[in-house]
N, CA, C and O atoms as a printed pandas DataFrame, in Angstrom:
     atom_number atom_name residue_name chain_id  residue_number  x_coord  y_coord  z_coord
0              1         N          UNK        A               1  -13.055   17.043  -24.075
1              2        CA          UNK        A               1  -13.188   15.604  -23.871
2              3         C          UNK        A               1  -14.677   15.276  -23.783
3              4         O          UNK        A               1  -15.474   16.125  -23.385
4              5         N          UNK        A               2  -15.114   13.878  -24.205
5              6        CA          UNK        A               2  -16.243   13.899  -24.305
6              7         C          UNK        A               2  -16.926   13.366  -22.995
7              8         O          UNK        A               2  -16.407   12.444  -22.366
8              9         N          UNK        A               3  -18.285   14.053  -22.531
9             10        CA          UNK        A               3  -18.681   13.199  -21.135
10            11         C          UNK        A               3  -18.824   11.907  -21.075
11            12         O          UNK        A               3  -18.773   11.491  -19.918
12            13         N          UNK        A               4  -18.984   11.106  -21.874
13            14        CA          UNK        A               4  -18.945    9.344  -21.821
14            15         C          UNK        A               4  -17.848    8.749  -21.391
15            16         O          UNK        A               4  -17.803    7.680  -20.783
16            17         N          UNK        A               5  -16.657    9.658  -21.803
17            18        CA          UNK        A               5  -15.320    9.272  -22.075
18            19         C          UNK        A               5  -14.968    9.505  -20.181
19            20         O          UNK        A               5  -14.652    8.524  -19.509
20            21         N          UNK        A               6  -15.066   10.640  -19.669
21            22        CA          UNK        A               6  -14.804   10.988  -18.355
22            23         C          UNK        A               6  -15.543   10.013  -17.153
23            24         O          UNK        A               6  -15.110    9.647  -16.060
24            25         N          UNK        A               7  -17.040    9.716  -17.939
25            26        CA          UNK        A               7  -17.929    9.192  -16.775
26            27         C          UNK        A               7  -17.563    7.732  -16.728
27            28         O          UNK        A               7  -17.738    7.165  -15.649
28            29         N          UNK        A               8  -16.960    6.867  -17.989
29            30        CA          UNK        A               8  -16.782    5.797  -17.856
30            31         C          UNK        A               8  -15.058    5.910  -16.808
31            32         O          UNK        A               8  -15.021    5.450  -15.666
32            33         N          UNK        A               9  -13.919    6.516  -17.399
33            34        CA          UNK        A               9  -12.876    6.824  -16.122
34            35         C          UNK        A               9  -12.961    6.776  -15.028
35            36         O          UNK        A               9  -12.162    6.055  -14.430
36            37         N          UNK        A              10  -14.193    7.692  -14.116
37            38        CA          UNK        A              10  -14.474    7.925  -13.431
38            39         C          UNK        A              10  -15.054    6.563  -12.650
39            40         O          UNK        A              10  -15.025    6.484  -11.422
40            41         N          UNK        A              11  -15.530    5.609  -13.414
41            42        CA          UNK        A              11  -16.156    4.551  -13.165
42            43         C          UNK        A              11  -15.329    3.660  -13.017
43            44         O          UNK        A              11  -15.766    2.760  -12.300
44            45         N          UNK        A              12  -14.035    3.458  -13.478
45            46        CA          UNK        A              12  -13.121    2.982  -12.875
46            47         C          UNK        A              12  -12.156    3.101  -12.096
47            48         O          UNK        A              12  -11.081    2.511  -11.986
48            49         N          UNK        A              13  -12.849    4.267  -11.340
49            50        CA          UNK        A              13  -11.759    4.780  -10.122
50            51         C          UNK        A              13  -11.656    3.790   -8.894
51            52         O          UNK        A              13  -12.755    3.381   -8.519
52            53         N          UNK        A              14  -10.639    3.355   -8.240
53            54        CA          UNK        A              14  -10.436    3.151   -7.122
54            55         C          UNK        A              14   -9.798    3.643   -6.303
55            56         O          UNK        A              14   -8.965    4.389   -6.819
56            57         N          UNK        A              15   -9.706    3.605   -4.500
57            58        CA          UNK        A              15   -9.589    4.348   -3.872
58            59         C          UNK        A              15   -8.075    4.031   -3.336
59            60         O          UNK        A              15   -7.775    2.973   -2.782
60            61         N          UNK        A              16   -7.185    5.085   -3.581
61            62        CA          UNK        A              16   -5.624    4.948   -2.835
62            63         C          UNK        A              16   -5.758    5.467   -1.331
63            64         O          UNK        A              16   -6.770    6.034   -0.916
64            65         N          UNK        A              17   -4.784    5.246   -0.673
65            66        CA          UNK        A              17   -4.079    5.942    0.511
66            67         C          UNK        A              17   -3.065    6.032    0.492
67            68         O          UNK        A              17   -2.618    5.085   -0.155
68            69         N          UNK        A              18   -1.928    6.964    1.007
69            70        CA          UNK        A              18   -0.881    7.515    0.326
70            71         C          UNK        A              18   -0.304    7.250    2.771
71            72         O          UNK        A              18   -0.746    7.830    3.763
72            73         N          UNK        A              19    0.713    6.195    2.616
73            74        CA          UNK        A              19    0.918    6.131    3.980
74            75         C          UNK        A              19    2.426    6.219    3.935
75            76         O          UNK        A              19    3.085    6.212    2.895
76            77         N          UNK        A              20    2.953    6.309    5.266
77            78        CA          UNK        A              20    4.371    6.589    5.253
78            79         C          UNK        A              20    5.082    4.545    5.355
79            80         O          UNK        A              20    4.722    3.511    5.917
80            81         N          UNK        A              21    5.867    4.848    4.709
81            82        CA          UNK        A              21    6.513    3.504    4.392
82            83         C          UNK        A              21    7.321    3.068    5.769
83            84         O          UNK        A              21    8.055    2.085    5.666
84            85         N          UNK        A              22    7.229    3.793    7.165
85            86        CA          UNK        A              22    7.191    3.403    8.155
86            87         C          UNK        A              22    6.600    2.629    9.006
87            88         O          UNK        A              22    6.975    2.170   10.085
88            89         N          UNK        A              23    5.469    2.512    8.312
89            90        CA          UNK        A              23    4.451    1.342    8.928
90            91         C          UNK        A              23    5.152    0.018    8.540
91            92         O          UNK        A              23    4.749   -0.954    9.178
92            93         N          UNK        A              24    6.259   -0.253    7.492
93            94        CA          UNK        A              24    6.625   -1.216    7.459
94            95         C          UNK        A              24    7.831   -1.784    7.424
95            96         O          UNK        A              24    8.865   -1.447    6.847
96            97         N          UNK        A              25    7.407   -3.259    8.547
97            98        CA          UNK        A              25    9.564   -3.500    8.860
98            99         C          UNK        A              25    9.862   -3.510    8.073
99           100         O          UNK        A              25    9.305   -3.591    6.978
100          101         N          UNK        A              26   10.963   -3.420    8.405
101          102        CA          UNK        A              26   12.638   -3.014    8.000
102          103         C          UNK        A              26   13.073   -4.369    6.929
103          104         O          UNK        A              26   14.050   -4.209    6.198
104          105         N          UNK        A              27   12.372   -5.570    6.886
105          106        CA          UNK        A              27   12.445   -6.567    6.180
106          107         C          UNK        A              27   11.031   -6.584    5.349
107          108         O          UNK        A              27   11.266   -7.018    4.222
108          109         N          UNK        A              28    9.901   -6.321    5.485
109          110        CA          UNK        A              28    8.777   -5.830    4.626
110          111         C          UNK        A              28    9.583   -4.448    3.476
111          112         O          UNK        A              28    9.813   -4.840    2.332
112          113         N          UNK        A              29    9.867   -3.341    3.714
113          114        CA          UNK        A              29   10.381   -2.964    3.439
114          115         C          UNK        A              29   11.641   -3.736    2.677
115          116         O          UNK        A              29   11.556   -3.372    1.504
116          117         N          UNK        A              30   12.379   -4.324    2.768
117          118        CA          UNK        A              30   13.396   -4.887    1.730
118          119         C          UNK        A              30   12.525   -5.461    0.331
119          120         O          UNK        A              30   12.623   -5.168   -0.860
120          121         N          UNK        A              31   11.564   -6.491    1.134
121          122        CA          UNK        A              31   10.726   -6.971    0.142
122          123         C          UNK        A              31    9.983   -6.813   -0.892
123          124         O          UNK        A              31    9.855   -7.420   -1.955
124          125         N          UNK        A              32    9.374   -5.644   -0.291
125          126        CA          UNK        A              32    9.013   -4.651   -1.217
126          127         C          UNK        A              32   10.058   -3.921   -2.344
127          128         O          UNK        A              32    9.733   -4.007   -3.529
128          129         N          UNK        A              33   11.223   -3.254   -2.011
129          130        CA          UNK        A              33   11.967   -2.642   -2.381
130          131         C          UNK        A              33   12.592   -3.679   -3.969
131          132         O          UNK        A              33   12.764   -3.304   -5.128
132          133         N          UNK        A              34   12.839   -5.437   -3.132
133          134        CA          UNK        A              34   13.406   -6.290   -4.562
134          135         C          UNK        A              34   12.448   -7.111   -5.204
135          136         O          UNK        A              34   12.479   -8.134   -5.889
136          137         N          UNK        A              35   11.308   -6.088   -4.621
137          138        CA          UNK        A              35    9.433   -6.750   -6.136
138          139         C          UNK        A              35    9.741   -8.122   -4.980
139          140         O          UNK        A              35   10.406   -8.807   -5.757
140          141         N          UNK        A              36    9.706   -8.852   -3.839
141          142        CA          UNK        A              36    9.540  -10.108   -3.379
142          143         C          UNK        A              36    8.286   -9.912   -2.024
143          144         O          UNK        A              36    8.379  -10.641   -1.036
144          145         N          UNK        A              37    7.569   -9.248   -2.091
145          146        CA          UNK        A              37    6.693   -9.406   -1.489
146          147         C          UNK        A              37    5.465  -10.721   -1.452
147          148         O          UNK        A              37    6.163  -11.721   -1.618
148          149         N          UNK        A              38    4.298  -11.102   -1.345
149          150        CA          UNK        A              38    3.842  -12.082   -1.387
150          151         C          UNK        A              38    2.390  -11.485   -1.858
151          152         O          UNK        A              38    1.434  -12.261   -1.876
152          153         N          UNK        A              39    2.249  -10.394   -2.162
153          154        CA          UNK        A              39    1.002   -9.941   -2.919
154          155         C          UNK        A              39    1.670   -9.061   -3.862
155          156         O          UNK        A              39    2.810   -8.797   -4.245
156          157         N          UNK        A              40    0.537   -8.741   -4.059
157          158        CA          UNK        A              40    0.913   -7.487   -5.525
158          159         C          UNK        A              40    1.523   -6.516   -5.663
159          160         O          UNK        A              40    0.769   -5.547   -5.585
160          161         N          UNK        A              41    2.757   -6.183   -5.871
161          162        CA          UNK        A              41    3.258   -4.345   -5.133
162          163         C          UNK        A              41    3.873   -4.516   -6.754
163          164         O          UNK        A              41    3.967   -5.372   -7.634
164          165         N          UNK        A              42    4.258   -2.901   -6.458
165          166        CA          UNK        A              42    4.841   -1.867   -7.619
166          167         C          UNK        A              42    6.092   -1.554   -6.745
167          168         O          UNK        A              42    5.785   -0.849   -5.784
168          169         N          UNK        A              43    7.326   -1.854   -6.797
169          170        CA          UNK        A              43    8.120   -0.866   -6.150
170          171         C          UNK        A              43    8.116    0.682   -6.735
171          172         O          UNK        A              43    7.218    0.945   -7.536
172          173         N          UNK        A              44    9.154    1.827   -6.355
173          174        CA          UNK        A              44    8.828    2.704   -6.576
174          175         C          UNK        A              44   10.792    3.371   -5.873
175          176         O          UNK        A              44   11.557    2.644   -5.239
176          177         N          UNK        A              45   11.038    4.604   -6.204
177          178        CA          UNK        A              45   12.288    4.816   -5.648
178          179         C          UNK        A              45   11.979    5.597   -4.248
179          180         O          UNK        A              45   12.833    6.249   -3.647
180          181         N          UNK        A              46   10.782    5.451   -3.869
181          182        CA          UNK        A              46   10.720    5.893   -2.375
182          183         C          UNK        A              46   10.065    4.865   -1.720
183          184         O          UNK        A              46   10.427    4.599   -0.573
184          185         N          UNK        A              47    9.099    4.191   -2.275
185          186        CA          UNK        A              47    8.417    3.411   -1.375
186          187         C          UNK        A              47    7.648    1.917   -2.310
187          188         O          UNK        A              47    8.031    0.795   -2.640
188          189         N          UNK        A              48    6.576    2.614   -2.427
189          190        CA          UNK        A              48    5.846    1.361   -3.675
190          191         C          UNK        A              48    4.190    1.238   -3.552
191          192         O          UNK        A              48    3.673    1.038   -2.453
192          193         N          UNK        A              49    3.941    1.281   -3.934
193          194        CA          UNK        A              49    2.306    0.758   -4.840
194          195         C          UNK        A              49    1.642   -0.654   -4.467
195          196         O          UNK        A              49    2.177   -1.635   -4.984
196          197         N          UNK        A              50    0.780   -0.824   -3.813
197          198        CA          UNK        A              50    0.619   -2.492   -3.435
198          199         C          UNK        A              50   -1.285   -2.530   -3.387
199          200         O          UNK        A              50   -2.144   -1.857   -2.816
200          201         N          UNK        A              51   -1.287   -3.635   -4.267
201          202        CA          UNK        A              51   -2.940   -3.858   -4.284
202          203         C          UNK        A              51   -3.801   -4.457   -3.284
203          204         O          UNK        A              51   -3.747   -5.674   -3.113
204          205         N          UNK        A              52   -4.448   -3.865   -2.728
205          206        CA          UNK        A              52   -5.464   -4.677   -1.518
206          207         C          UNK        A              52   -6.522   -5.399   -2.424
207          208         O          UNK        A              52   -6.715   -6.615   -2.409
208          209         N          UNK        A              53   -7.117   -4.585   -3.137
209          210        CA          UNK        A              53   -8.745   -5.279   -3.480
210          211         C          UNK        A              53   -9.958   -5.291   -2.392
211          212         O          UNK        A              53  -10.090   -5.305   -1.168
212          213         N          UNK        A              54  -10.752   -5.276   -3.544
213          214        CA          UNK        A              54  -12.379   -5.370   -2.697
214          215         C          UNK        A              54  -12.879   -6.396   -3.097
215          216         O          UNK        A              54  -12.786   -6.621   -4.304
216          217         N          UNK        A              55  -13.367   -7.077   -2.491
217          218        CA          UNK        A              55  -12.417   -7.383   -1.238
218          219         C          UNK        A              55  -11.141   -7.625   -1.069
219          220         O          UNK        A              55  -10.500   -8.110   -2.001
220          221         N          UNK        A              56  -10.533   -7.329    0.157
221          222        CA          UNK        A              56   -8.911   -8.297    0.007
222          223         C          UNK        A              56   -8.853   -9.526   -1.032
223          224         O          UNK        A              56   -9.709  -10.384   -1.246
224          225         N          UNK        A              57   -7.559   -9.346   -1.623
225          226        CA          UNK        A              57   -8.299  -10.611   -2.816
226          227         C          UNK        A              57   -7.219  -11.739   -2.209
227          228         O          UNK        A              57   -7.303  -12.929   -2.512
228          229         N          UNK        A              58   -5.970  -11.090   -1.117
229          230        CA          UNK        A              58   -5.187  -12.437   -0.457
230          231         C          UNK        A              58   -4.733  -11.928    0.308
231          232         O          UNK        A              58   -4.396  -10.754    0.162
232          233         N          UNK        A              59   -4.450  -12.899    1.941
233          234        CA          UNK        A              59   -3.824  -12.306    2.352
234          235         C          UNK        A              59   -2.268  -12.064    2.865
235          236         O          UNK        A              59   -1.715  -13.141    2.640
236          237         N          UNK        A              60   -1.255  -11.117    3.476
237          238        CA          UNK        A              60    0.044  -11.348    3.344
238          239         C          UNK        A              60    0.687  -11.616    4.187
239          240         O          UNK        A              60    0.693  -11.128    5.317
240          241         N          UNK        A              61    1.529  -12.696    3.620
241          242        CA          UNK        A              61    2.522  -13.527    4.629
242          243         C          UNK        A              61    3.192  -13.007    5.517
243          244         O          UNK        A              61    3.415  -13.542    6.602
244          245         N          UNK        A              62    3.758  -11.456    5.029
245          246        CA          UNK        A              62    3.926  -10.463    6.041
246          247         C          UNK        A              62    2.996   -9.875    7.038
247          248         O          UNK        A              62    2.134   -9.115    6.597
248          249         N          UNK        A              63    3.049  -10.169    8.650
249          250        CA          UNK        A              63    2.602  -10.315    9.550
250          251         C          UNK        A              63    1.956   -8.495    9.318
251          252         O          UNK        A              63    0.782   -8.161    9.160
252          253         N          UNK        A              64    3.478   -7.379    9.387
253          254        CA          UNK        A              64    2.629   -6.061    9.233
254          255         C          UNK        A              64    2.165   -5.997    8.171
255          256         O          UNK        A              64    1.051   -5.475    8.215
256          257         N          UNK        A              65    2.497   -6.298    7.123
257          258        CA          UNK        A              65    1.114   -6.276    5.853
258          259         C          UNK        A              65    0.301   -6.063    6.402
259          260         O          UNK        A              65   -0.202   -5.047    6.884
260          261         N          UNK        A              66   -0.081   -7.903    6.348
261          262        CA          UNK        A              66   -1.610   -8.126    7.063
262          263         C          UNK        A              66   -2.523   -7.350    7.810
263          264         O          UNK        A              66   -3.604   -6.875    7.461
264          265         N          UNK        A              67   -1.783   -7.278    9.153
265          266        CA          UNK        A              67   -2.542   -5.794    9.659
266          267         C          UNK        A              67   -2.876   -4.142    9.003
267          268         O          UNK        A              67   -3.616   -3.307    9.524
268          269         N          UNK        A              68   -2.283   -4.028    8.042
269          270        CA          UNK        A              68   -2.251   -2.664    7.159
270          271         C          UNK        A              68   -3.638   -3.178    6.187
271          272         O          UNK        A              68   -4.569   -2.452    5.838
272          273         N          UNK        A              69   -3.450   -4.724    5.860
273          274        CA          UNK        A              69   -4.517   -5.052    4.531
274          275         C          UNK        A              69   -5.911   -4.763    5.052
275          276         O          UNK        A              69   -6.883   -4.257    4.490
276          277         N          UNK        A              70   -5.684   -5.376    6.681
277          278        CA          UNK        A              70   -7.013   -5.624    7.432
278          279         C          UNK        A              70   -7.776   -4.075    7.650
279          280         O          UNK        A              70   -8.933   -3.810    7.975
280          281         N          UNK        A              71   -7.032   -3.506    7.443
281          282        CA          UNK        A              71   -7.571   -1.422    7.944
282          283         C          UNK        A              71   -8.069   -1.022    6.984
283          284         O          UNK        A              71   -9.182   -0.503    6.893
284          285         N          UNK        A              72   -7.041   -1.283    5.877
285          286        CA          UNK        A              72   -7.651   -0.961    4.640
286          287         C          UNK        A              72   -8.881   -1.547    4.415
287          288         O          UNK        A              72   -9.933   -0.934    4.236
288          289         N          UNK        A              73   -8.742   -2.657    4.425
289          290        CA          UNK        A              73  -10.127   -3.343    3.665
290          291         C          UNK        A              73  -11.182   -2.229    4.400
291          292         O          UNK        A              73  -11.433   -1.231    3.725
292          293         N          UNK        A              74  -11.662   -2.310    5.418
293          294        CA          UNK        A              74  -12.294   -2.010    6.381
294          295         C          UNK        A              74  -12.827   -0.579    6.222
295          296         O          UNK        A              74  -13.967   -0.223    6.522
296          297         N          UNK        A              75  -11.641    0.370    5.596
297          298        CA          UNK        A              75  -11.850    1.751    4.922
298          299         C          UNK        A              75  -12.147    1.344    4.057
299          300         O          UNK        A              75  -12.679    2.249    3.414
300          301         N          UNK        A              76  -12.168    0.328    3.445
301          302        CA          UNK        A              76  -12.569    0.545    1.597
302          303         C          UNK        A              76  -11.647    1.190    0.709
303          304         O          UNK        A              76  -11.977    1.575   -0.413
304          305         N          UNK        A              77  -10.316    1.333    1.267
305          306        CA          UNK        A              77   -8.978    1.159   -0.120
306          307         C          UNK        A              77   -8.791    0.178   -0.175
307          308         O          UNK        A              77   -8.792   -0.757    0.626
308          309         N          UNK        A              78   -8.379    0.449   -2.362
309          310        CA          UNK        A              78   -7.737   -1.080   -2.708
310          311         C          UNK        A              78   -6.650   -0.867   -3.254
311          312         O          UNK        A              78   -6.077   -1.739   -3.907
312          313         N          UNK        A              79   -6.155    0.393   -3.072
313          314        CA          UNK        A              79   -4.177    0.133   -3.196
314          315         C          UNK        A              79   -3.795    1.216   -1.693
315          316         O          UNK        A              79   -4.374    2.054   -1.002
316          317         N          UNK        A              80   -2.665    0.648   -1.762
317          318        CA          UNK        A              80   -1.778    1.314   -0.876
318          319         C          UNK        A              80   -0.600    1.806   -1.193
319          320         O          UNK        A              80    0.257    0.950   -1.410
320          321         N          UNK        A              81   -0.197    3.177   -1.315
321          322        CA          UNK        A              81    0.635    3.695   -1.722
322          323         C          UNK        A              81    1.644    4.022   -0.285
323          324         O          UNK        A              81    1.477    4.977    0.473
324          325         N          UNK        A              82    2.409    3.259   -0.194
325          326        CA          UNK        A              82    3.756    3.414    0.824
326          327         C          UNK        A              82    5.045    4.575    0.264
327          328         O          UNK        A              82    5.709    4.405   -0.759
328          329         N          UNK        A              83    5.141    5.406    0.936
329          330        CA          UNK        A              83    5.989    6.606    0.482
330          331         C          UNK        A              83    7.259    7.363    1.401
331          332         O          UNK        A              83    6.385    8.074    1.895
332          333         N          UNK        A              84    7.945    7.627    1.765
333          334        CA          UNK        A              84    8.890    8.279    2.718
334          335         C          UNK        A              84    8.556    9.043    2.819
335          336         O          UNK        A              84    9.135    9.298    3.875
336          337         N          UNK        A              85    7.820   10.130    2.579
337          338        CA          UNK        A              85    7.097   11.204    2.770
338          339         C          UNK        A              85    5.934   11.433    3.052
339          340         O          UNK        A              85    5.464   12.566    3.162
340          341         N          UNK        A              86    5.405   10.526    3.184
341          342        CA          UNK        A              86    3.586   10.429    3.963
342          343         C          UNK        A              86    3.606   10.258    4.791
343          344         O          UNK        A              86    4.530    9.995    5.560
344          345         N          UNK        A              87    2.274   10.380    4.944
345          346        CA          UNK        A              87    1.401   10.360    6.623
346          347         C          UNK        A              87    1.795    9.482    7.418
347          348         O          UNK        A              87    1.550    8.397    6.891
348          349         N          UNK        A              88    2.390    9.305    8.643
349          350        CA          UNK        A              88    2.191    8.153    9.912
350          351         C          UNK        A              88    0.458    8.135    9.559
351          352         O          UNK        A              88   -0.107    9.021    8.918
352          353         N          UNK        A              89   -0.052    7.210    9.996
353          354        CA          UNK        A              89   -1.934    6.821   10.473
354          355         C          UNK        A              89   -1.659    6.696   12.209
355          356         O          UNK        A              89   -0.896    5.943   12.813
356          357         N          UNK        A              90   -2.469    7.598   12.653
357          358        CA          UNK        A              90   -2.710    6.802   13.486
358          359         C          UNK        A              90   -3.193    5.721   13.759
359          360         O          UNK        A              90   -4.068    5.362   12.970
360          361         N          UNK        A              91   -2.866    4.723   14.964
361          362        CA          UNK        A              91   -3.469    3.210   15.140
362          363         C          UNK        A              91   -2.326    2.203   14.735
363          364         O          UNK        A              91   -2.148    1.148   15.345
364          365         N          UNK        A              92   -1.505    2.641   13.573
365          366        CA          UNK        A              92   -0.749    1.682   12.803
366          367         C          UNK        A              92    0.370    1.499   13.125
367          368         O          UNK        A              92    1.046    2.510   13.310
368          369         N          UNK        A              93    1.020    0.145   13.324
369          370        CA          UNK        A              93    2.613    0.203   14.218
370          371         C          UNK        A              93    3.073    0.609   13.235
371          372         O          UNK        A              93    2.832    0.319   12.063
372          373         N          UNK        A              94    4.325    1.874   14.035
373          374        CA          UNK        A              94    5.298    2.143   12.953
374          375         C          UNK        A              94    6.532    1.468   13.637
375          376         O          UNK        A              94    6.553    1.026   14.786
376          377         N          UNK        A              95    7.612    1.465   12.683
377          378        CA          UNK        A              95    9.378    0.588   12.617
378          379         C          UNK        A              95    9.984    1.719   12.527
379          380         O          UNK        A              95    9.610    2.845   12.197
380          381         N          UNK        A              96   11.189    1.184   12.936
381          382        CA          UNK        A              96   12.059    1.828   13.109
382          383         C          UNK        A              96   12.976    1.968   11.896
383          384         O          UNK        A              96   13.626    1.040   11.414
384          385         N          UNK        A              97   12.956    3.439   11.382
385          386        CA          UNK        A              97   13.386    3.662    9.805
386          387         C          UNK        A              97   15.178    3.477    9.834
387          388         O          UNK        A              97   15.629    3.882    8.763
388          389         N          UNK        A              98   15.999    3.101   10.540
389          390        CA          UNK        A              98   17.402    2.693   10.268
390          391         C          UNK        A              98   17.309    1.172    9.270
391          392         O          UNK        A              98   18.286    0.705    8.685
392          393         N          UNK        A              99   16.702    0.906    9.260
393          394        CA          UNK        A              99   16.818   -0.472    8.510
394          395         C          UNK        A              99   17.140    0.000    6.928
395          396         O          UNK        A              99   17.568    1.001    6.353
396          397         N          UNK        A             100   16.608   -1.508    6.547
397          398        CA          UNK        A             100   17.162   -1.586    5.106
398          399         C          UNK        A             100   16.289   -0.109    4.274
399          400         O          UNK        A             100   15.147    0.291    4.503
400          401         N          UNK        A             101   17.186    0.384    3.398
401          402        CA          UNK        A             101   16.607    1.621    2.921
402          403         C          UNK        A             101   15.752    1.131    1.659
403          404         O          UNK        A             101   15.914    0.067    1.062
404          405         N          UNK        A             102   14.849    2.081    1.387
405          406        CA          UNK        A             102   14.430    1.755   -0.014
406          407         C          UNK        A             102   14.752    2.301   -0.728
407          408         O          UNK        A             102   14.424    2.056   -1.889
């Protein structure tokens, strides 16, 4: 591959975090799950994909969003990858996973 080709890629990297989809209620979670969230997400069959931006480019009507957008920004990720198999963060309220499944 050629180095122009890698360095420009590279130049469009942005930064993920890969979090457990427990950080979010049980109705965030639904929302996500039927694409009705109020920002940008990807669902996914475990969790979903959701764009922060640098800056935050909006913020979400969902109360725990919001607080998840506000951390992020702050680290400097601009997606958030929500997963059933990731990390708790510390700091971050987690829900209670009986709710709606994804």
């Amino acid at each position: 591959m050629e180095a122009p080709a890698v360095a420009s890629l590279r130049a469009q990297a942005e930064p993920l975090a890969s979090l457990s989809i427990s950080h979010l209620s049980p109705s965030t979670r639904l929302k996500l799950a039927d694409d009705e969230l109020s920002v940008n997400a990807y669902p996914t069959d475990c969790g979903g994909i959701i764009y922060v931006g640098a800056p935050r480019y909006r913020i979400p009507t969902e109360a725990d969003l919001a607080t998840i957008f506000e951390v992020a920004e702050q680290a400097g990720i601009v997606w958030l990858k929500f997963d059933s198999e990731a990390a708790v963060i510390d700091g971050l309220p987690v829900f209670d996973m009986s709710g709606p499944e994804v």
